[in-house]
BADRENDREN-617915 format. One line per 4 residues: number of its first residue (from 0); their letters; for each residue x, y, z of N, C-alpha, C. Coordinates in nm, 2 decimals. Example, Ala and Ser with C-alpha at 12.3 -4.5 7.8 and 13.67 -1.06 7.14 Angstrom:
residues 2
0	AS	1.32,-0.57,0.78,1.23,-0.45,0.78,1.32,-0.33,0.78  1.28,-0.22,0.71,1.37,-0.11,0.71,1.29,0.00,0.79
END
This chain:
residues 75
0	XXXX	-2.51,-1.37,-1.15,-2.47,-1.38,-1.01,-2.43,-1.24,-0.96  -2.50,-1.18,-0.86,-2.47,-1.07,-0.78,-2.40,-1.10,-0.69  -2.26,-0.99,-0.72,-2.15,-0.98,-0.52,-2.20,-0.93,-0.43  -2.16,-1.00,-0.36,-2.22,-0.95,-0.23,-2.15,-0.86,-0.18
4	XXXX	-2.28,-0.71,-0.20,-2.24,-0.60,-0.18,-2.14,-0.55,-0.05  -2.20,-0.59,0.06,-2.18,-0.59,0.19,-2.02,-0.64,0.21  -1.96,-0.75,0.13,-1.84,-0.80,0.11,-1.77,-0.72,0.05  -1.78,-0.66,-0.07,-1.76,-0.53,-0.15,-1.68,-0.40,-0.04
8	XXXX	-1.79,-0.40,0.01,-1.78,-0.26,0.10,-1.64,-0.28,0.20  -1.65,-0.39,0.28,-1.57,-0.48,0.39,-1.51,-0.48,0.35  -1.41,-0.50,0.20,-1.27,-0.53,0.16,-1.20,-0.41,0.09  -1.29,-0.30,0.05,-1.26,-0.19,0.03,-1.22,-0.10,0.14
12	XXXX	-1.24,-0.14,0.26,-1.20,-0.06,0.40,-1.12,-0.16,0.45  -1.05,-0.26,0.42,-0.96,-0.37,0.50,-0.86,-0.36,0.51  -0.78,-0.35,0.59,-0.67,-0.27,0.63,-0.57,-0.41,0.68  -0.45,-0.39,0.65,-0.33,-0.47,0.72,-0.32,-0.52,0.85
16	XXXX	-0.32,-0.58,0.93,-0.29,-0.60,1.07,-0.17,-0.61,1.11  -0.12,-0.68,1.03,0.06,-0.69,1.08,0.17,-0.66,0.91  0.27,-0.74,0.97,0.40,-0.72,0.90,0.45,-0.60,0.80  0.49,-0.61,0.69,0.59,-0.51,0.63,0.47,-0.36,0.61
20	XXXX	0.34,-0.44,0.53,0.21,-0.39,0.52,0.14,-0.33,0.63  0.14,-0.34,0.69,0.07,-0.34,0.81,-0.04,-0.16,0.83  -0.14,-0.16,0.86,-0.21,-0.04,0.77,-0.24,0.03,0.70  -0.18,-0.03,0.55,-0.23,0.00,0.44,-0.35,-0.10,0.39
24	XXXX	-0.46,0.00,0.34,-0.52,-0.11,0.25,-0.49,-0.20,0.21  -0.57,-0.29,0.15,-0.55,-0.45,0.11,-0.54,-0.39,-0.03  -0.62,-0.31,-0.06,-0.60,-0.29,-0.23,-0.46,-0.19,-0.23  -0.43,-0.14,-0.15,-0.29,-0.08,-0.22,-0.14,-0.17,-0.12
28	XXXX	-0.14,-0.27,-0.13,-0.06,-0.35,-0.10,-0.08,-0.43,-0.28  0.08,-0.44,-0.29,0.14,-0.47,-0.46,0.06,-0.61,-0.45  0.05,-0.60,-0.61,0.01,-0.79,-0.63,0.14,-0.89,-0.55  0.21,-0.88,-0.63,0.33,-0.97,-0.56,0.30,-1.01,-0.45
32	XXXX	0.27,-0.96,-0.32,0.26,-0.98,-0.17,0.15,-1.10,-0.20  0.00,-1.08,-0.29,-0.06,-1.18,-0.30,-0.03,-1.32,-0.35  0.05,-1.24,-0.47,0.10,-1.45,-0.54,0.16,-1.45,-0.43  0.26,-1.41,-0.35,0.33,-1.45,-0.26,0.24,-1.57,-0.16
36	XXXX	0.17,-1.49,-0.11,0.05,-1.56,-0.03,0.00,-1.71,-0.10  -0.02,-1.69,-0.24,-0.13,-1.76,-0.32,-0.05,-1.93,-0.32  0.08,-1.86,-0.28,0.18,-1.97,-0.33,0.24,-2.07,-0.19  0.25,-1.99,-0.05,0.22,-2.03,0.07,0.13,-2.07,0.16
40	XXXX	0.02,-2.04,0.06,-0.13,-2.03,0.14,-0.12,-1.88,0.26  -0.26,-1.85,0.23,-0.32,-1.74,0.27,-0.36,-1.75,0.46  -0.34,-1.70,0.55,-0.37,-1.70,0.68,-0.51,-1.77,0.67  -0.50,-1.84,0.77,-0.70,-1.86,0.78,-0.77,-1.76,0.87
44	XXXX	-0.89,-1.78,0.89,-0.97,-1.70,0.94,-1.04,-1.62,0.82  -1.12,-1.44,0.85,-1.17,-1.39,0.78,-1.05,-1.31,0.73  -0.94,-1.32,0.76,-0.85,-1.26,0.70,-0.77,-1.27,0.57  -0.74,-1.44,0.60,-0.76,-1.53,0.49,-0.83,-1.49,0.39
48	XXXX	-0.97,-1.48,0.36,-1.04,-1.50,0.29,-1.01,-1.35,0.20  -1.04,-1.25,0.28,-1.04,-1.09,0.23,-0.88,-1.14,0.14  -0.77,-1.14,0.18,-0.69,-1.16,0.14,-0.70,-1.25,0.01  -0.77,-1.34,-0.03,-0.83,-1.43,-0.16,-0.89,-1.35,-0.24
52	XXXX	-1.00,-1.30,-0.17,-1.06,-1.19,-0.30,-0.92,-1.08,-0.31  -0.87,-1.06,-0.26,-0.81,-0.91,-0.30,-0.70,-0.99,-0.37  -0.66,-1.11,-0.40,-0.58,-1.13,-0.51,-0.66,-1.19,-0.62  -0.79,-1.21,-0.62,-0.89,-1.19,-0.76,-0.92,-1.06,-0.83
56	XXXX	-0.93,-0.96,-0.72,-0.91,-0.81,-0.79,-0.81,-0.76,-0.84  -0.69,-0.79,-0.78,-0.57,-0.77,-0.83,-0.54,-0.81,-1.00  -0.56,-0.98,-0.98,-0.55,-1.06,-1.11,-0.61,-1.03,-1.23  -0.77,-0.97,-1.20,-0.86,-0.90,-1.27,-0.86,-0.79,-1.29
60	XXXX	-0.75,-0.68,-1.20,-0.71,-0.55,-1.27,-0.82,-0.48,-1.21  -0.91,-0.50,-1.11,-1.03,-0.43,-1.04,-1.01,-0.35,-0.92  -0.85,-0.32,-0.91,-0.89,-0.21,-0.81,-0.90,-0.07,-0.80  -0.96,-0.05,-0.91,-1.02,0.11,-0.96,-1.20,0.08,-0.86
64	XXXX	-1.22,-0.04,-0.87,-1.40,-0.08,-0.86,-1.36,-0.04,-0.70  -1.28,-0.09,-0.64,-1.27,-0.12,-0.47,-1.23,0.06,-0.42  -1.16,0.10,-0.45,-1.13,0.25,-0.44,-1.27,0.36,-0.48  -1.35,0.34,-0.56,-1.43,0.40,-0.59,-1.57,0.35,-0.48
68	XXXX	-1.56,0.21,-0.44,-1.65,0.16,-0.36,-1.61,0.29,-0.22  -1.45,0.25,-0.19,-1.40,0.33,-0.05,-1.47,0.45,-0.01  -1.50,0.53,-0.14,-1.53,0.66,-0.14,-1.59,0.72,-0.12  -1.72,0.58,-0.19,-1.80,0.62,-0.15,-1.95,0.55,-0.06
72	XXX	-1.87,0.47,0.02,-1.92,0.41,0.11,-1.87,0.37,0.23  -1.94,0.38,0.37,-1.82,0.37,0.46,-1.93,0.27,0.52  -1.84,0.21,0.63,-1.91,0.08,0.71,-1.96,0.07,0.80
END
């Protein structure tokens, strides 16, 4: 199974909208903030979701892959 690249790219540029976080990356926002999430449920919408993968990359120790995606690809 191939990721979908295009999703890849999208979550490597996804930025905060609100609260404590609020325009930093999704990948440099701490894990914690995600269990936090994982454990209240996550916003719905597409925000929601980005927010789900980025606490599977977190969990999986992959955000060297997402930073290196950033760098070198823009949207």
């Amino acid at each position: 199974m191939e990721p979908d690249k295009q999703l890849l790219i999208e979550l490597a540029h996804a930025k905060m909208p609100f609260g404590k976080y609020k325009d930093y990356y999704l990948v440099d926002i701490p894990e914690a903030y995600y269990v936090w999430f994982k454990q209240k449920g996550f916003p719905p919408g597409k925000l929601g979701m980005l927010m789900q993968s980025m606490y599977e990359v977190k969990i999986n120790e992959l955000e060297p892959l997402l930073r290196k995606i950033r760098n070198s690809y823009s949207l």
